[in-house]
C-alpha positions, 0 to 999 in steps of 0.5 A, a space after each residue: 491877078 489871082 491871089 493866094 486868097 483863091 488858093 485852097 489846100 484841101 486835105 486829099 480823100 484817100 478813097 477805097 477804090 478808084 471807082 469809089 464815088 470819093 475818087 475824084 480827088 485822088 484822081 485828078 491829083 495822079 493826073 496833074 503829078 504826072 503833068 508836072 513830071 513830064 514838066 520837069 523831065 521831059 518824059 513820061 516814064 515816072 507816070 503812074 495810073 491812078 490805081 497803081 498809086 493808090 496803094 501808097 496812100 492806104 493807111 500804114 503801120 509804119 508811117 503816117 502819109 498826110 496829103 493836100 491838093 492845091 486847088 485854085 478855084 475849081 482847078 487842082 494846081 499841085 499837091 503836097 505832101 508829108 509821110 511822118 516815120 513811126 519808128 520810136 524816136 524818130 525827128 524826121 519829116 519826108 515832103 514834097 510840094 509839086 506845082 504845075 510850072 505856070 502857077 510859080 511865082 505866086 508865093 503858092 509854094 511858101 505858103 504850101 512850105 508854111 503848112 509842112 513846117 506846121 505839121 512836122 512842129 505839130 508832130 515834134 519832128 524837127 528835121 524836114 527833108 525833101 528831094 527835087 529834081 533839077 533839069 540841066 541849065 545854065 549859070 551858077 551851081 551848087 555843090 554838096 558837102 559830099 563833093 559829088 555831083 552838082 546841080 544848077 542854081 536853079 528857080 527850085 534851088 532858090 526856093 530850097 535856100 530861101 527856106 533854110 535848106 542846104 543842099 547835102 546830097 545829089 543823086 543821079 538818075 540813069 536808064 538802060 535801054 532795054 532794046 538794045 544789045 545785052 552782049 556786055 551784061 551777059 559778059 558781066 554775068 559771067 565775071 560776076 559768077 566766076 567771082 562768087 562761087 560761094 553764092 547762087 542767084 534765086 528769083 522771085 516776084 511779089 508776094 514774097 515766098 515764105 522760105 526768103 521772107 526773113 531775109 529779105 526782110 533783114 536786108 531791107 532793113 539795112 537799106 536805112 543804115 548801109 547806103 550812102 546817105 551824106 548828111 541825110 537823116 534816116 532811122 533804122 528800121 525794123 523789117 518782118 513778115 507782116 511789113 513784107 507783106 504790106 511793101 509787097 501788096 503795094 505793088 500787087 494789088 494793083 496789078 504791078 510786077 515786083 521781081 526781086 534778084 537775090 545772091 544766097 550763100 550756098 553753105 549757110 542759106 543767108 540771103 546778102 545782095 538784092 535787087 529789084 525791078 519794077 513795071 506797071 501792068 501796061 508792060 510797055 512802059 519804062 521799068 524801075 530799079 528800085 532797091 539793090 543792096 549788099 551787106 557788108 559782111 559780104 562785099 567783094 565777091 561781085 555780088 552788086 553786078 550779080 544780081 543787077 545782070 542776073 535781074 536784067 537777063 530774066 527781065 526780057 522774059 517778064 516785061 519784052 516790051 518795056 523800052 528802057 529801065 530807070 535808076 536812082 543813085 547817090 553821086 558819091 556810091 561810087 561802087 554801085 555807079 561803077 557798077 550800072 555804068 559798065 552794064 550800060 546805064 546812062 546819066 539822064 537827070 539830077 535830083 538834089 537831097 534837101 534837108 532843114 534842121 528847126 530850132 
């Protein structure tokens, strides 16, 4: 049996490029993460290519992205990894620990945890928080304090309330299938208008203009104070041009499209709603709906279902071919669920929100 003394955690070479002669690494490590997500869904719609993910891991002013594979004797197992916040103040660690499924069991896992603990101590961070799916399965279920939405019992929750974890929030994961009718969104589209004549719908795809750049970057800002977090821990953030301009190239670099929807107050020009959509440059894959927010100040006006639909109806244009899009949203975010469910959106999957306070 092979034991945890022919397990390496190898600190993960960030190459230049894909074709750098140091890719080999990074590389491998993007096949075997899609492995093990296609592992646990069952589908291949959160596969990345290499070069799409690579931007991601390029040094950032805004955090600190620290990266291992798991390798056992010659062959990459899983990874780990750890993004430490810059912003001033900040406690918090993000992780995560991915293993292939036929390496459980090993106490590979534990070790990996070990490791991340050591490494938020080392940078005075004392709330580690990590997110997991858990596939539909039978027996016990655990409950957030939220009181919205459950997951199973499962070999992943185990492993979470070993090591001091409580489960504080469950997201749902729902998909739009974007071969079928949009008689209902255009529908939605309509109500949506009718509700808010105040406002008007602008488009635009990353790199992002210079005339919406500060109030993109004041809404995504809000994105850490104002969506449901239950008892997650998140800083406020501070957004400008150059940390637009860096999310941007994230995806532009690499050849993916980033569409952003927004609602703008027609007296004063402020942009208060958004919502982005996301596709690799094989625009034949699963599309993602990333962020969508409305501030505060101007709920009630139908702006969430103006700019998921308006977004929806222009994204048959950009990517025709893309089969279905993916979402992510907190059980308890009952407005933005009522929202996706009336357009037509489908639970596919649970994730659970873990977090660990240390002494």
């Amino acid at each position: 049996m092979t034991t945890l003394t022919d397990i390496e955690f190898r600190p993960l070479v960030v190459p230049a490029s894909i074709d750098a002669p140091d890719a080999a690494d990074f590389v491998e490590m993007v096949r075997v993460r899609n492995v093990i997500y296609r592992e646990i869904s069952g589908h291949g719609d959160e596969s990345m290519a290499p070069d799409e993910l690579l931007p991601h891991y390029q040094p950032s002013d805004y955090e600190k992205r620290l990266a291992w594979i798991v390798v056992d004797g010659d062959a990459v197992i899983g990874r780990i990894g750890v993004d430490i916040p810059h912003e001033k103040g900040s406690k918090v660690v993000f992780w995560l620990i991915e293993l292939l499924r036929e390496t459980w069991g090993r106490g590979i896992g534990s070790a990996a945890h070990e490791l991340v603990e050591r490494v938020a101590r080392e940078h005075g961070r004392t709330v580690l928080q990590s997110w997991a799916e858990h596939p539909a399965a039978d027996g016990p279920r655990l409950s957030p304090p939220t009181g919205f939405g459950d997951i199973p019992e499962d070999h992943i929750a185990r492993f979470f309330l070993r090591h001091g974890y409580t489960l504080e929030q469950v997201e749902r994961a729902s998909a739009f299938d974007l071969t079928g009718s949009f008689d209902g969104v255009e529908r939605l589209l309509a109500e949506a208008r009718a509700a808010s004549a105040d406002y008007r719908v602008v488009r635009w795809f990353a790199p992002t203009p210079p005339e919406y750049t500060d109030g993109y970057a004041w809404m995504k800002s809000r994105m850490s104070t104002d969506a449901p977090a239950a008892a997650m821990v998140f800083d406020e953030e501070t957004w400008d041009a150059a940390r637009i301009a860096e999310h941007d190239a994230k995806y532009t670099e690499s050849g993916r499209t980033l569409q952003v929807t927004a609602a703008q107050h027609i007296e004063s020009g402020a942009l208060c709603a958004f919502n982005e959509l996301v596709i690799a440059k094989d625009r034949t894959e699963a599309s993602h709906q990333e962020d969508t927010l409305v501030l505060k100040e101007h709920r009630g006006h139908k702006l969430g279902t103006l700019v998921k639909c308006a977004g929806l109806l222009s994204w048959r244009e950009v990517a025709p071919q893309s089969h279905r899009v993916l979402t992510y949203n907190a059980e308890e975010n009952r407005p933005m669920l009522d929202i996706n469910e009336a357009i037509g959106f489908a639970p596919i999957a649970y994730t659970g929100a873990w977090k660990k306070v240390l002494s």
